[in-house]
N, C-alpha and C positions, 0 to 999 in steps of 0.2 A: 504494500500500500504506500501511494508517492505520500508526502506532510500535505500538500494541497489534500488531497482525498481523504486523513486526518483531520485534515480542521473543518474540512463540510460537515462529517460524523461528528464532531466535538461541536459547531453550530447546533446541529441537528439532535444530539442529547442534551444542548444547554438553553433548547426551544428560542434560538434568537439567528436572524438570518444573516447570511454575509456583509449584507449592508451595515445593518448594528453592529459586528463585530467589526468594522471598518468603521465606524462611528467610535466606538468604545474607544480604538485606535487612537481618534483624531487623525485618521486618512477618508481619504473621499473613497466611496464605493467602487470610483472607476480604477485610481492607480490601487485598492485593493484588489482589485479584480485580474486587473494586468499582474501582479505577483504572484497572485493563485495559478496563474495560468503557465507560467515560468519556475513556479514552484522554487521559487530564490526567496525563501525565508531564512535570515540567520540564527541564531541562538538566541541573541537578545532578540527579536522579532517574537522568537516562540515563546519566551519568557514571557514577554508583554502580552501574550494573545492567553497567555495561563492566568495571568493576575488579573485582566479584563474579564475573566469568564468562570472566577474562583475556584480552578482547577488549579493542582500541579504541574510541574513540569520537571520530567528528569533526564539527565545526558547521562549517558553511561555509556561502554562496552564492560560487555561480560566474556570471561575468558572460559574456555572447555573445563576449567576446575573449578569456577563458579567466582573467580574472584573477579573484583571488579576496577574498570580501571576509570 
């Protein structure tokens, strides 16, 4: 699953649409829309799109022995 494809289902469990979560932003619906489509969200991006929508958000990799980096 691409992050775009992620945050329509994280819209869509947080019952508010792409628009509002580009509002929450403080982006307009259009340049949010162009980044959905480019799928060019950075870390901070994802951070902000968790704290607007009062989810979590975690970066991780996990290794074959479970530890994490």
């Amino acid at each position: 699953m691409t992050i775009s494809e992620q945050i329509k289902v994280l819209c869509v469990r947080c019952d508010i649409s792409e628009a509002e979560l580009a509002r929450r932003l403080k982006k307009s619906p259009q340049s949010f829309n162009s980044k959905m489509k480019r799928g060019s969200f950075t870390i901070t991006d994802l951070e902000a799109i968790a704290e607007v929508t009062g989810v979590d958000f975690e970066r991780k990799f996990i290794l074959a022995n479970g530890e994490e980096v």
